[in-house]
C-alpha positions as CSV (number, residue, x, y, z in Angstrom):
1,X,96.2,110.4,86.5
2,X,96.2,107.5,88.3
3,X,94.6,103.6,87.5
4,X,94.5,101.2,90.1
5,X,95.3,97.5,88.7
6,X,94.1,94.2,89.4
7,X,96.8,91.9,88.7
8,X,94.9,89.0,87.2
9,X,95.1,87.1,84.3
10,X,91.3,87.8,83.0
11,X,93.1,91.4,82.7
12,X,96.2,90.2,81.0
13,X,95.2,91.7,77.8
14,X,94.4,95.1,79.1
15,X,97.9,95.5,80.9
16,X,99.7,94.2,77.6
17,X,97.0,97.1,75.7
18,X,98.8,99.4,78.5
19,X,102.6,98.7,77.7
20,X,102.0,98.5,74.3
21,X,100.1,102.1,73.9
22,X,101.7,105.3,73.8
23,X,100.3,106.7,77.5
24,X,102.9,108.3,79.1
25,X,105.5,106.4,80.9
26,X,105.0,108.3,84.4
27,X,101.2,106.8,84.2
28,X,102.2,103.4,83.1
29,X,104.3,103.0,86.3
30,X,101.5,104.6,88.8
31,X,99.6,101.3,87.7
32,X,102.1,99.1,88.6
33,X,102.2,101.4,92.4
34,X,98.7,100.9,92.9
35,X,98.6,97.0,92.3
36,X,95.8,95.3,94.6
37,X,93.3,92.3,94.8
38,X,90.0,93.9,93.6
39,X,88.4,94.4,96.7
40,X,91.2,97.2,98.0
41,X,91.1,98.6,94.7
42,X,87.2,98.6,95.1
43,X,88.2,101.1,98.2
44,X,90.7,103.2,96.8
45,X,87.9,104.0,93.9
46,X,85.7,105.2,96.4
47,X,88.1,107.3,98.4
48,X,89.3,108.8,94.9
49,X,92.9,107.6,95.5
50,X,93.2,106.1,92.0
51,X,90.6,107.9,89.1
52,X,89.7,104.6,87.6
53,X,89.8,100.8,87.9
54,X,88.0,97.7,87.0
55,X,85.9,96.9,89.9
56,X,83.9,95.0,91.2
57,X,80.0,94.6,89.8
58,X,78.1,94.8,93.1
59,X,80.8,98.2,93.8
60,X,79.7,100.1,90.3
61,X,76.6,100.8,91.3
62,X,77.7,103.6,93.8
63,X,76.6,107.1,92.4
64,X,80.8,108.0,93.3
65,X,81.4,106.4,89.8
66,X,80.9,106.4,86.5
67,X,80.9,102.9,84.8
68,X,81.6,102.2,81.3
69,X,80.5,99.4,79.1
70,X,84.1,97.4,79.3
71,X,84.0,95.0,82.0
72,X,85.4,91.3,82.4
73,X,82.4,89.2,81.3
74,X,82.2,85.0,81.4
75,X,79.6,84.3,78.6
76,X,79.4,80.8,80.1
77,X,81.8,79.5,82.5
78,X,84.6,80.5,83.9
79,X,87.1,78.5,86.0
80,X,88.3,81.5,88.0
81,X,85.1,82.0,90.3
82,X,84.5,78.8,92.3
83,X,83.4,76.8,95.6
84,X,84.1,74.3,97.2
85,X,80.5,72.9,98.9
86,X,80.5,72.6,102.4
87,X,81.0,75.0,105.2
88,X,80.5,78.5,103.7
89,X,83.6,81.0,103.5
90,X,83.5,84.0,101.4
91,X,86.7,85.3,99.7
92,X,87.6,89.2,101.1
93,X,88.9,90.0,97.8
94,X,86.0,89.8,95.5
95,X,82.6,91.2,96.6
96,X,81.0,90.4,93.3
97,X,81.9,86.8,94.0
98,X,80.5,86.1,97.3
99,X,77.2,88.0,96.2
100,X,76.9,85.6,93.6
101,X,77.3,82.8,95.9
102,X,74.4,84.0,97.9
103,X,72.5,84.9,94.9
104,X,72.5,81.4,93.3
105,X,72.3,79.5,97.2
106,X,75.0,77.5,96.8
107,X,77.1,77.3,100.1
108,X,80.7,76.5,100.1
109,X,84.5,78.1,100.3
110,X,84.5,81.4,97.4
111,X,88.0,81.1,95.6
112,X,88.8,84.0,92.6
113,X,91.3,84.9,90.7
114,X,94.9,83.3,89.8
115,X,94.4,81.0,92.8
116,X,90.9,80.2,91.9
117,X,92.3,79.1,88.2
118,X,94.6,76.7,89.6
119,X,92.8,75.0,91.8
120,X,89.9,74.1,89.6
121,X,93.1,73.3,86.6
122,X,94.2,71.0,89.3
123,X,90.9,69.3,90.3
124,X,87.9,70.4,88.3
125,X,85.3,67.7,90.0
126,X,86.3,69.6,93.7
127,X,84.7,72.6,92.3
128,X,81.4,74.3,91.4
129,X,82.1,77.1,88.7
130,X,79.8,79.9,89.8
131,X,79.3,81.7,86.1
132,X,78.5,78.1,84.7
133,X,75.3,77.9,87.3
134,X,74.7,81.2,86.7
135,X,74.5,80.8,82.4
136,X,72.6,77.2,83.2
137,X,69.7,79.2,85.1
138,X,70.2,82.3,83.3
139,X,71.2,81.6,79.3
140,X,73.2,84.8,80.7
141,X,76.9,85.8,80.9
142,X,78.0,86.9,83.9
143,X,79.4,90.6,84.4
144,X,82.0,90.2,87.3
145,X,83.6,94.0,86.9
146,X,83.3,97.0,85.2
147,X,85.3,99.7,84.1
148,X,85.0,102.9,86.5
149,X,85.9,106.3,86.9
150,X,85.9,109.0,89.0
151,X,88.2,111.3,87.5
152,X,89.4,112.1,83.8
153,X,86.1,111.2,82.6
154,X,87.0,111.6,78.7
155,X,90.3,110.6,78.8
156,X,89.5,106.8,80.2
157,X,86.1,106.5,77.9
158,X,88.6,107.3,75.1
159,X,91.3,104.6,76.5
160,X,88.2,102.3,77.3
161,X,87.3,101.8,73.3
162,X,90.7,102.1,72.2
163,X,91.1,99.1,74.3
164,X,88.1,97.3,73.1
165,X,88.8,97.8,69.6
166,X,92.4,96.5,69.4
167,X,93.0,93.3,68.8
168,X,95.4,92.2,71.3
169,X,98.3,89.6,70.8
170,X,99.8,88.8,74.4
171,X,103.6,88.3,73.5
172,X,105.5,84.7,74.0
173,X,107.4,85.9,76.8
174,X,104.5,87.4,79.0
175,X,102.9,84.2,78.6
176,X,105.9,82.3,80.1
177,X,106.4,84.8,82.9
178,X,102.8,84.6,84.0
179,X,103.1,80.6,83.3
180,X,106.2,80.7,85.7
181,X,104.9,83.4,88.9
182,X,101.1,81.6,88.5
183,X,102.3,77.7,88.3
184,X,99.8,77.6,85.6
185,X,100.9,76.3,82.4
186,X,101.0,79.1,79.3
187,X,98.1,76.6,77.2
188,X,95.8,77.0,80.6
189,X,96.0,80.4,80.0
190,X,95.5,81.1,76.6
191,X,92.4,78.6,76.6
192,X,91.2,80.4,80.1
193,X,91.2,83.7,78.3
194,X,88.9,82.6,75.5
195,X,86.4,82.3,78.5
196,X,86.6,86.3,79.4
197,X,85.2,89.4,77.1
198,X,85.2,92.5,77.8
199,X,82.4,94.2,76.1
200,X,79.3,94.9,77.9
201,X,76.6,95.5,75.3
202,X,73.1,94.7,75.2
203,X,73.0,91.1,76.6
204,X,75.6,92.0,79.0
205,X,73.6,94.8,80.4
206,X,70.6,92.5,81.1
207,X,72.7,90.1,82.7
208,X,74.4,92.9,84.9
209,X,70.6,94.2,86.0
210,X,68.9,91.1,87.0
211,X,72.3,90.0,89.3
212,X,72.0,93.5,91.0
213,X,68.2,93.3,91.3
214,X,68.7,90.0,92.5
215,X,71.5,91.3,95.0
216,X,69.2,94.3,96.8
217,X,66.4,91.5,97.2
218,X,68.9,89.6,99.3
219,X,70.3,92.8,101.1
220,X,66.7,93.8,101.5
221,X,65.9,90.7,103.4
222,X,68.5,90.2,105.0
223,X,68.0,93.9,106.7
224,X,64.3,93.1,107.0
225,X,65.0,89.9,109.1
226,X,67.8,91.6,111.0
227,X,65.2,94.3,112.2
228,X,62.6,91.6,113.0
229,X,64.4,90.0,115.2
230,X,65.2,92.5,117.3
């Protein structure tokens, strides 16, 4: 079995759930082999070269995989999803993201992740936070990954609400290595984690349909133009 892993810190409490659980040691170090930004690990989902992964929202629609109801959710903003208005650039690690710029019409430079975190830490004012504009026009959260699988079906669903259900307490020193290899002080991170949940029940689910009904408008369109202007 093998998971592909994001390395973020929205995921920091899965991967200490990981160390601390009792999975075999062999499959705790294929995560750390098939360590990517989401978007390659969107890819290596689809060509069944890891079994499961959290990926991207707009990539857990494919009828290649099986989502769960654990994701990384923003009930309201975010800080590690953002733009900088003015020329438009989208961010080739996160599909999710850049479909969300679209979605709302904003234009500007997508940033995620880490990076994303620092720079709005840094400068908040330089920075639009794409979940907050989403819960402003929505009262929604935002649902920017889900749990998939491809393989090992009953194993992961098992690991999924293990996950969910334990309450996780990141330890001192994982703070302060994250703090050190990010630049981003250890209170930025625990208050930046209070942002992210992982459950995607009821409200969740409604939020996740109307961003991909929302998203195949757009594609739609988009295609429909395309044709008529040839």
């Amino acid at each position: 079995m093998v998971f592909g892993k994001i390395d973020y810190i929205n995921l920091l409490p899965f991967h200490v759930f990981l160390k601390k659980s009792s999975l075999p040691n062999a499959f705790k170090r294929s995560c750390e082999h098939q360590k990517d930004v989401p978007s390659v690990i969107n890819r290596k989902l689809r060509k069944r070269k890891v079994d499961a992964a959290f990926i991207s929202s707009i990539e857990s629609k494919r009828k290649t995989v099986t989502p769960l109801n654990v994701g990384i959710v923003a009930q309201k903003n975010v800080k590690s999803v953002i733009i900088s208005q003015g020329m438009c650039k989208t961010d080739p690690a996160s599909a999710t993201s850049n479909m969300l710029c679209r979605v709302l019409g904003l234009e500007g430079e997508v940033f995620i992740g880490d990076r994303a975190l620092k720079l709005y830490l840094q400068n908040p004012t330089a920075y639009v936070d794409l979940a907050e504009v989403w819960h402003t026009r929505t009262h929604l959260p935002f649902v920017f990954a889900r749990f998939c699988v491809n393989r090992h079906q009953t194993f992961y669903k098992k690991l999924a609400k293990r996950f969910i259900k334990a309450p996780i307490k990141i330890p001192r020193y994982v703070l302060e290595t994250y703090a050190s290899e990010r630049a981003i002080s250890a209170r930025d991170i625990r208050e930046y984690l209070k942002l992210i949940s992982y459950t995607i029940a009821t409200k969740e689910q409604k939020a996740l349909s109307l961003f991909l009904k929302k998203s195949r408008f757009l594609d739609t369109h988009f295609v429909s133009k395309e044709s008529h202007a040839d």
